[in-house]
C-alpha positions in Angstrom: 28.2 10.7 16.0 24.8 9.3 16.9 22.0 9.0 14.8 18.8 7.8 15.7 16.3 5.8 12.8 12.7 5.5 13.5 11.9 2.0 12.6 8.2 2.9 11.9 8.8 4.8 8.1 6.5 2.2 6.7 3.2 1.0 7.5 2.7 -1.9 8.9 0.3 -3.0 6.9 3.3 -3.3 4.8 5.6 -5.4 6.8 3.5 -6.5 9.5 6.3 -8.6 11.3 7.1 -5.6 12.4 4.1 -4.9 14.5 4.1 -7.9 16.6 7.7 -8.3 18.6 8.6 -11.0 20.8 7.8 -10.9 24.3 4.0 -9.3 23.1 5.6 -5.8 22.4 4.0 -4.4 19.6 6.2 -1.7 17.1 8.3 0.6 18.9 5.7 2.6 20.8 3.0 0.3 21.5 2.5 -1.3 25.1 5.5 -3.7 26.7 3.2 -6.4 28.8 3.2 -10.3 28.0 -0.4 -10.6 29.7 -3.0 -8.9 28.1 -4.3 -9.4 24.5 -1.3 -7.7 22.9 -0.5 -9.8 20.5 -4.2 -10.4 19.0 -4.1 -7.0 19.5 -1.6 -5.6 17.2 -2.6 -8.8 14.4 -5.9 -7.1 14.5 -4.6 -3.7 14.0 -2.8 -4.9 11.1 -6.0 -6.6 9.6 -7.7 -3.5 9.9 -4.9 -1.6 8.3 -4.6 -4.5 5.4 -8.6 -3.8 5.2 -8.5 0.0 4.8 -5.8 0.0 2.4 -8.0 -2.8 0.1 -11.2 -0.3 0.7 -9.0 2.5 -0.2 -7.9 1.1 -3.7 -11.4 -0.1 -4.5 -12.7 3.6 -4.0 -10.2 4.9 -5.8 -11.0 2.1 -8.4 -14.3 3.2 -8.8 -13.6 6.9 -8.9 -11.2 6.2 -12.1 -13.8 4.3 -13.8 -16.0 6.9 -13.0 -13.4 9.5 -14.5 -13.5 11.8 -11.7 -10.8 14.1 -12.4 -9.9 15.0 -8.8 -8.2 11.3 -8.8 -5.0 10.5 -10.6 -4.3 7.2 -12.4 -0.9 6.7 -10.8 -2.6 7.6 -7.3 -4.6 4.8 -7.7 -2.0 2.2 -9.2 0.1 3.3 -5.8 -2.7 2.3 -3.6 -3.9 -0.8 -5.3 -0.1 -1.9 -5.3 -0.2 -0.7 -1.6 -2.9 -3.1 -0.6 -1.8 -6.3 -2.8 1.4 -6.0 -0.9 -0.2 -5.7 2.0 -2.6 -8.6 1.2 0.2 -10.6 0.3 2.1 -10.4 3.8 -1.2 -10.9 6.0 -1.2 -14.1 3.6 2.4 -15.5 4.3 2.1 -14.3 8.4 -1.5 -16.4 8.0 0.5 -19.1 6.5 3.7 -19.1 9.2 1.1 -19.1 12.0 -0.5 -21.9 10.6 2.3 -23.9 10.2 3.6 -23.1 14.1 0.3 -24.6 15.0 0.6 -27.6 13.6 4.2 -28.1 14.3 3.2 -27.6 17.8 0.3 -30.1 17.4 2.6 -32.6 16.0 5.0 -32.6 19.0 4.9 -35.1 21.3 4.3 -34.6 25.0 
């Protein structure tokens, strides 16, 4: 039996560890070179994605507190929940990379 997963069935604005890969590979279809800008690369496509999903649940703030009734309450909860988690994981891979530079500062040649 062999069954195949595609490890891309979340964003990666959700887990964005998964959009940078050792070696410079980003997720599973993205380029496979170590020179390059591949790794600033994929961090900045999962800025961007942590950006549009924070744009996204302000709109869709504003068109609740506007009472438009094309837009759910729940739809909007999603997405605001979508972009804090997202916020929240940029934060701690900010946080890791900050710490590997200053461990790596801290060595001694």
């Amino acid at each position: 039996m062999d069954l195949k997963l595609s490890p891309l069935t979340m964003p990666t604005s959700v887990r964005p560890g998964a959009a940078v890969r050792p070696g410079g590979a980003t997720g599973g279809t993205g380029s496979t070179g170590g020179v390059g800008g591949s790794f600033s690369g994929a961090l900045k496509t999962a800025l961007n994605s942590v950006s549009a999903a924070q744009n996204e649940a302000t709109r869709l703030q504003h068109e609740v507190q506007m009472e438009n009734p094309k837009v759910s309450l729940e739809e909007t909860m999603v997405a605001i929940q979508k972009a804090q988690i997202g916020f929240t994981a940029t934060l701690h891979v900010r946080n890791r990379m900050v710490q590997a530079y200053t461990d790596i500062m801290n060595m001694q040649v």
